[in-house]
SERO-677233 format. One record per residue (C-alpha): residue number from 1; residue in three letters; x, y, z. Coordinates in steps of 0.5 Angstrom, whole numbers, plus 500, padded with zeros to 3 digits. Example, Ala and Ser with C-alpha at 12.3 -4.5 7.8 and 13.67 -1.06 7.14 Angstrom:
2
- 1  ALA  525  491  516 $
- 2  SER  527  498  514 $
//
This chain:
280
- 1  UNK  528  478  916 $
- 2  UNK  532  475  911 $
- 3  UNK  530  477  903 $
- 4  UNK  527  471  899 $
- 5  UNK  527  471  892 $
- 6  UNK  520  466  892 $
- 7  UNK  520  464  884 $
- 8  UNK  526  463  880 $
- 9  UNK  528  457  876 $
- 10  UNK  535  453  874 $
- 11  UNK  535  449  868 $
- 12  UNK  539  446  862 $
- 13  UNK  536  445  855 $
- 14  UNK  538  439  852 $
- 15  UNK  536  435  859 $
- 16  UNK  529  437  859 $
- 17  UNK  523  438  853 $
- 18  UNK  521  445  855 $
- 19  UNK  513  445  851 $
- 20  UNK  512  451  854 $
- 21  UNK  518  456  851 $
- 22  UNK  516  456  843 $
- 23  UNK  519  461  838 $
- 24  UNK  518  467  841 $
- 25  UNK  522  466  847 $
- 26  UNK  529  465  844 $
- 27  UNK  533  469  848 $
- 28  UNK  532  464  854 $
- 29  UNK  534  458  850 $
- 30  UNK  540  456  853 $
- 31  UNK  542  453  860 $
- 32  UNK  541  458  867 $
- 33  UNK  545  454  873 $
- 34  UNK  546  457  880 $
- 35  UNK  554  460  878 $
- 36  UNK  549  466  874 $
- 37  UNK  544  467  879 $
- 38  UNK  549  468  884 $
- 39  UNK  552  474  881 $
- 40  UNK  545  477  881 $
- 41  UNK  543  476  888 $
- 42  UNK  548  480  892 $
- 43  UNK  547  485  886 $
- 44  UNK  540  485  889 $
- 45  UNK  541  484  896 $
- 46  UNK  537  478  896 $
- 47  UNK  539  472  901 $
- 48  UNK  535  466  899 $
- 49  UNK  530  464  894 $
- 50  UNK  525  458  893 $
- 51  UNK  527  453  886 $
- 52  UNK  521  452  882 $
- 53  UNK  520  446  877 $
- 54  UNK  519  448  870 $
- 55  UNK  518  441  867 $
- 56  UNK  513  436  868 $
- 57  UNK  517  428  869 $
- 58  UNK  521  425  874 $
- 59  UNK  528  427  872 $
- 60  UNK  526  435  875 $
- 61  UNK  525  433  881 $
- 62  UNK  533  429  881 $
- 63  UNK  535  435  878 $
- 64  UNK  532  441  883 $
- 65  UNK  536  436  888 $
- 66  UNK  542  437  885 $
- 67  UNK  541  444  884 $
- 68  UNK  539  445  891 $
- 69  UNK  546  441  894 $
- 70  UNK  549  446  889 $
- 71  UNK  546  452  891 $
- 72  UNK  546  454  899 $
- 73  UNK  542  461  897 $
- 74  UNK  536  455  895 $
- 75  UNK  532  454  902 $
- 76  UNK  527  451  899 $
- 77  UNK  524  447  893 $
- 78  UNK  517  447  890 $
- 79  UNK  518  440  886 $
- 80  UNK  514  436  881 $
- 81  UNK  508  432  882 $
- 82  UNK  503  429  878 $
- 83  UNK  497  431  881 $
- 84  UNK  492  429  877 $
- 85  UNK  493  422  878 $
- 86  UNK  494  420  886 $
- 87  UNK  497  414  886 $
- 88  UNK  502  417  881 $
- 89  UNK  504  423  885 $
- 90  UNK  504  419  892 $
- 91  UNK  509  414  888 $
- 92  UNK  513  419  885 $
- 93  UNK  514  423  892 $
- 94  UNK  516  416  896 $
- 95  UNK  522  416  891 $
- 96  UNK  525  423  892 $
- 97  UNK  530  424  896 $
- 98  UNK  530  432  897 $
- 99  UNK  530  435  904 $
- 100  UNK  529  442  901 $
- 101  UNK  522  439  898 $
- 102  UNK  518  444  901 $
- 103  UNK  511  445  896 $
- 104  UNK  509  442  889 $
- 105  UNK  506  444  883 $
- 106  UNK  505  442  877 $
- 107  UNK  504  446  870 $
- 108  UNK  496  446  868 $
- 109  UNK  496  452  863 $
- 110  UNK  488  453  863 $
- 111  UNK  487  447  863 $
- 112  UNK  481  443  867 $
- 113  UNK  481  442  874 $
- 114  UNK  475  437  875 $
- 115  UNK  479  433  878 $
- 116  UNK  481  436  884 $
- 117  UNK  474  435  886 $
- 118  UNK  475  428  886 $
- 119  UNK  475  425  893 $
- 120  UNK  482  421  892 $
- 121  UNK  486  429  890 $
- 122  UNK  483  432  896 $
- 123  UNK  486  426  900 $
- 124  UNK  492  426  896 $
- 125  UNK  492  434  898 $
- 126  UNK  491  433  906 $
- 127  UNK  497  428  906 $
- 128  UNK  501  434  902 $
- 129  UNK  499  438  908 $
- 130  UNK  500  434  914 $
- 131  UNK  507  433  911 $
- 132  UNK  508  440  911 $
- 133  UNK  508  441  904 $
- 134  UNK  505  447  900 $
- 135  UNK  502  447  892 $
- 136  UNK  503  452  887 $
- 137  UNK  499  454  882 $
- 138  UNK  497  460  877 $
- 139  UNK  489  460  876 $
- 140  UNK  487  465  871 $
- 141  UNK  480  462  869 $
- 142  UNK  474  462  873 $
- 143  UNK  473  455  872 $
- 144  UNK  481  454  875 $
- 145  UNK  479  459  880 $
- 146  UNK  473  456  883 $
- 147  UNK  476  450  883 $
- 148  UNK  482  453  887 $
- 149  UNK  478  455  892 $
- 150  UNK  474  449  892 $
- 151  UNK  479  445  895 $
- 152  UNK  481  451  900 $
- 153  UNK  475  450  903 $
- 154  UNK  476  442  903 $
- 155  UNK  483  442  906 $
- 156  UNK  484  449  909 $
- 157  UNK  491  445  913 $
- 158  UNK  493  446  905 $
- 159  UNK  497  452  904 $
- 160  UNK  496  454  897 $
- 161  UNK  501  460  894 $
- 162  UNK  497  463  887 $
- 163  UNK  503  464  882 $
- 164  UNK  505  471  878 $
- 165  UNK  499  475  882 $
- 166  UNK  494  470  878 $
- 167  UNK  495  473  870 $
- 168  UNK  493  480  871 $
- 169  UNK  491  483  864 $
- 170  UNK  496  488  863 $
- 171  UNK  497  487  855 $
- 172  UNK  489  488  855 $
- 173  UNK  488  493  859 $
- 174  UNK  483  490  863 $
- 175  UNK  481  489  871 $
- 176  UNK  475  483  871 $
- 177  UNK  474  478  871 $
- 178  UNK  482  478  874 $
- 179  UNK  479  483  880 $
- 180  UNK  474  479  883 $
- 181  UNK  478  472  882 $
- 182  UNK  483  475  886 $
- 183  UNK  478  477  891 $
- 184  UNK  475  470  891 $
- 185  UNK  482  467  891 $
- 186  UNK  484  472  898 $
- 187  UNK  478  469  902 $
- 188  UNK  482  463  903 $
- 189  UNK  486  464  909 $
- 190  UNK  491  460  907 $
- 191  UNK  492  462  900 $
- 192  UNK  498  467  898 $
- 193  UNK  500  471  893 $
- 194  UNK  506  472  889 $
- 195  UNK  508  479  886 $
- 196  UNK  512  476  880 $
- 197  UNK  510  476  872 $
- 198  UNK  508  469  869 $
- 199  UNK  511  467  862 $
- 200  UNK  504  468  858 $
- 201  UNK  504  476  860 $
- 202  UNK  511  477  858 $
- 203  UNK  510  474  852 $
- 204  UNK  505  478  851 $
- 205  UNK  508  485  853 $
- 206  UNK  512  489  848 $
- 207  UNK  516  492  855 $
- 208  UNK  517  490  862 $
- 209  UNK  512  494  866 $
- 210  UNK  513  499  871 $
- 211  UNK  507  504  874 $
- 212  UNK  502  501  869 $
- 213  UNK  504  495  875 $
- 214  UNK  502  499  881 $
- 215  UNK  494  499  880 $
- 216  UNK  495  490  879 $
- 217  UNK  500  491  885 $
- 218  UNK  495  495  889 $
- 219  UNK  488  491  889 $
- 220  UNK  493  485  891 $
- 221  UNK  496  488  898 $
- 222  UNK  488  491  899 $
- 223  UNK  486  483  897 $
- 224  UNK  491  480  901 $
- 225  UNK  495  484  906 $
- 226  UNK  503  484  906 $
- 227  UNK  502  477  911 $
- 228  UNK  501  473  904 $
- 229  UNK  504  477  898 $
- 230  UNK  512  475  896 $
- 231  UNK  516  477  893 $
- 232  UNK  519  474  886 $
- 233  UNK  523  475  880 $
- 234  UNK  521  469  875 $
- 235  UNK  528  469  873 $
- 236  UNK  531  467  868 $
- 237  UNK  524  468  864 $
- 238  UNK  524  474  866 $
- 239  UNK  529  476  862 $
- 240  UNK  524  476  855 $
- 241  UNK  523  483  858 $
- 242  UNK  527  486  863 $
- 243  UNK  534  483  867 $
- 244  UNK  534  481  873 $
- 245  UNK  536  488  877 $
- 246  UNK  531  492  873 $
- 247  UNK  525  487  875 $
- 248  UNK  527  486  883 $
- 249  UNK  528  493  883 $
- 250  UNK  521  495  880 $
- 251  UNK  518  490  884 $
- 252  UNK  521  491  890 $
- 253  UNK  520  499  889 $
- 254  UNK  513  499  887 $
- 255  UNK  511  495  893 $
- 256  UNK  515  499  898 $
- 257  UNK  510  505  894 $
- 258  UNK  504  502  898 $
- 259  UNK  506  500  904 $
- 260  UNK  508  504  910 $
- 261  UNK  509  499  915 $
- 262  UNK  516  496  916 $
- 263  UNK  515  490  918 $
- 264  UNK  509  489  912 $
- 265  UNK  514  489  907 $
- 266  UNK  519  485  912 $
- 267  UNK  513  480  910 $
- 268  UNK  512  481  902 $
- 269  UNK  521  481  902 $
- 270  UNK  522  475  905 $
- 271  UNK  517  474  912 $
- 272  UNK  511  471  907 $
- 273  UNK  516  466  904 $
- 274  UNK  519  463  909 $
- 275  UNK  512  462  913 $
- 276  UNK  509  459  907 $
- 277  UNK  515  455  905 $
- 278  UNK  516  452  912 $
- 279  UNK  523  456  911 $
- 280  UNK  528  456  917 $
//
C-alpha cells in the first residue's frame, strides 16, 4: 500500500487573494510549488498526496490542474465549488477539465450550513456521489456538525472526509463539545477523518504539538477506526509551527503508538486515502 499524504496545498501569492492568511502568518507568505514539496516526500517516504484548493473562484481549480500535470506524486485533487449555490457549482464543474478531480470542498470557516438542508444542495450532493466525487469539510460548530450529519444521512452514497481531526481544542485544553461532535460525525459510515492541523489551531498554538496530541489522536482512531482515519501534513501551513519531517514524523509516530495491527496503519498511511479518493 502506497504512502498517501491526503492534505497539502501549492499556491503562488500574487495569483490568488488568500482572505485567510493575515498578519500572523507571514512565514508562509510566499509562493510553494511542487519542486519543494518533492524534495520533502522522499525525505519522508511518502509516495503520493491529495492537492487541496485554498482559494474559493474558478482560477483555483485551473490552477490545481496545471499542478496536478506538473506534479506525478499528485494522485488526486479536491477542487473548488460554490456549494451553496447549486446552479453556480454545477456550471463550474461542466467547465473543469481535470482528470485528477476527485472531491470538492469549499472554506466555510464557522459559517452557517442552512442550506445544505435545502432540497437542491442535497441534489447537488448525490450527483457529486454518482460522479464519484468526495467533499471535504472541516465542521467545528454543533451547528456545522449537525448539519454534517444531516446530509450524511440524506445521501449516505456521499463520502464526506471531515478535515484537520475537526478543530480539536489543543490551545484551550478542553475535550467537549469536540469529543461528542466527533462521535456523532463518526456515526456516519461514510464519513472519514483526517489526522492533520488546520491553520486556526496553528495559529493559535505557541509550538507544534507532540504527546499533547495523542489523547486527540487517541479518541479519533476509537471513533473512527483506522479504516477511515488518514494521514495529512497540511503543508506548507504547517510550517507556522513546525517543517515539514518533524510534523509527518510526529503524526505518523503518534499514530503508530495506538495501533498494532499492520494493515490498520496501512490503512491510516495510505489505504483510507485512496478508498476515499477513488485513487488507483
Amino acid at each position: 500500500m502506497p504512502v498517501i499524504d491526503a492534505h497539502h496545498h501549492f499556491w503562488r501569492v500574487a495569483a490568488q487573494e488568500q482572505p485567510w492568511r493575515d498578519d500572523r502568518h507571514g512565514a508562509i507568505a510566499r509562493d510553494y510549488t511542487p519542486d519543494e514539496l518533492r524534495t520533502e516526500l522522499a525525505a519522508a517516504g511518502v509516495d503520493g498526496t491529495v492537492l487541496i484548493q485554498s482559494v474559493d473562484e474558478p482560477a483555483e481549480n485551473d490552477r490545481l490542474a496545471a499542478y496536478a500535470v506538473d506534479a506525478p506524486f499528485v494522485h488526486a485533487v479536491v477542487g473548488w465549488l460554490p456549494l451553496s449555490d447549486p446552479t453556480a457549482a454545477r456550471a463550474e464543474l461542466a467547465r473543469q477539465r481535470n482528470p485528477y478531480l476527485r472531491g470538492v470542498r469549499c472554506l466555510i470557516a464557522r459559517d452557517p450550513l442552512d442550506w445544505l438542508t435545502k432540497p437542491d444542495s442535497v441534489e447537488l450532493f448525490r450527483e457529486l456521489a454518482d460522479a464519484g466525487l468526495s467533499w471535504d469539510v472541516v465542521p467545528v460548530t454543533a451547528a456545522q456538525t449537525a448539519a454534517v450529519t444531516a446530509l450524511a444521512h440524506a445521501v449516505p452514497e456521499l463520502r464526506i472526509i471531515v478535515d484537520h481531526l475537526g478543530r480539536p481544542p489543543l490551545d484551550s485544553g478542553g475535550w467537549e463539545p469536540w469529543a461528542g461532535q466527533l462521535r456523532q460525525l463518526a456515526e456516519c459510515p461514510g464519513i472519514a477523518l483526517k489526522v492533520s492541523l488546520g491553520i486556526d489551531l496553528l495559529t493559535a498554538l505557541p509550538r507544534w504539538p507532540d504527546d499533547e496530541l495523542n489523547p486527540f489522536l487517541k479518541r479519533a482512531v476509537d471513533c473512527f477506526g483506522a479504516e477511515r482515519l488518514m494521514l495529512a501534513s497540511n503543508w506548507p501551513v504547517v510550517l507556522l509551527r513546525a517543517d515539514y519531517q518533524t510534523a509527518w514524523r510526529s503524526l505518523r509516530g503518534s499514530v503508530e503508538r495506538l495501533l498494532d495491527d499492520p494493515n490498520d496503519l496501512a490503512a491510516v498511511l495510505g489505504g483510507t486515502a485512496a478508498h476515499f479518493y477513488r485513487i488507483n
